[in-house]
C-alpha positions in Angstrom: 0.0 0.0 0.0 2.9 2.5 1.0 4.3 1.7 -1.9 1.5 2.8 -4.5 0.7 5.7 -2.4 4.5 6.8 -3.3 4.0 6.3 -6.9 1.2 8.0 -6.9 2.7 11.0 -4.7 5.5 11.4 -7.4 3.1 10.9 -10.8 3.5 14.3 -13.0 6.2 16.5 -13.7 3.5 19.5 -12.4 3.4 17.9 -8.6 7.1 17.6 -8.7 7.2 21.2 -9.7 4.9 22.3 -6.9 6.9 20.1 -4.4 9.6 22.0 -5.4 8.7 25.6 -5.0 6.7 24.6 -1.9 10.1 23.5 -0.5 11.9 26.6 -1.7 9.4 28.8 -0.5 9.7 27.3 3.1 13.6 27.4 2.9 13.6 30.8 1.9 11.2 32.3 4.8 13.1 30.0 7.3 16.5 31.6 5.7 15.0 35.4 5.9 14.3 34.5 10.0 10.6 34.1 9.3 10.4 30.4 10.6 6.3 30.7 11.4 5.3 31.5 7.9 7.8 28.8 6.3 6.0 26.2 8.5 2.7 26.7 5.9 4.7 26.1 2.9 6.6 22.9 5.0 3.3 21.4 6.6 1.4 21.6 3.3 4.1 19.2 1.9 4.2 17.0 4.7 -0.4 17.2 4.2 -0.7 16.9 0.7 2.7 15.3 -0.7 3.6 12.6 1.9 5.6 9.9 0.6 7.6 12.3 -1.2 11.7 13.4 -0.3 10.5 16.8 -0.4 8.3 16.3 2.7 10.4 14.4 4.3 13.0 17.4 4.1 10.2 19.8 5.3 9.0 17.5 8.3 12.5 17.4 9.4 12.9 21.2 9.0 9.6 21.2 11.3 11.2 19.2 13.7 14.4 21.6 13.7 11.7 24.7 14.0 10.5 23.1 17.1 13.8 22.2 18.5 15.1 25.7 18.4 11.9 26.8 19.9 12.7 24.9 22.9 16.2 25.7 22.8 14.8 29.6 23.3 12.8 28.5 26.5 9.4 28.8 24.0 7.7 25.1 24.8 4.5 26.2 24.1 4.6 27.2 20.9 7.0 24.3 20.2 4.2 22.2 21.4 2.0 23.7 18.9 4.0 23.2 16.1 4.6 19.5 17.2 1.2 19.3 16.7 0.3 20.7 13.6 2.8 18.6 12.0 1.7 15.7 13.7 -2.2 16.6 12.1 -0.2 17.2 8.6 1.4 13.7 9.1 -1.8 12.2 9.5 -3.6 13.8 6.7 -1.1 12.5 4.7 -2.0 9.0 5.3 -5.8 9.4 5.2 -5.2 10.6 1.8 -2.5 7.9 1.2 -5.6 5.4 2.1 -8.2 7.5 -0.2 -6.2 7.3 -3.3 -5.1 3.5 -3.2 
């Protein structure tokens, strides 16, 4: 099942285009210091492309979000973000489980 949920995530040349600029539009927000608005670009990989190496580079840019987060003594909000990728995660596999 994982597997034709992959092939599926990776079909056309247009969704690899979109994973694309979704990644670079996350890595350049997080690079300008603006780490809460490149979570939207990073979670809507993780959501809508799971499967894919581009969301797995965004979850674990999420993942480094939160860390520093907790490194700066902000848990809560680290929390938060935990959590909405967590959601994102398992969107992903409900639509995985739709489209196979």
């Amino acid at each position: 099942m994982a597997a034709k949920a992959n092939v599926l995530a990776t079909r056309t040349p247009i969704q690899e285009a979109i994973r694309t600029s979704l990644l670079k539009v996350g890595t350049d927000l997080q690079e300008q210091g603006k780490v809460h608005q490149a979570l939207t670009p990073y979670l809507d990989l993780v959501a809508s492309h799971g499967g894919t190496e581009q969301a797995a580079v965004a979850a674990e840019r999420v993942l480094a979000i939160s860390e520093t987060l907790q490194a700066e003594g902000q848990y809560h909000v680290a929390m938060m973000v935990l959590a909405r990728l967590e959601r994102a995660y398992e969107g992903s596999l409900d639509a995985a489980a739709d489209e196979v």
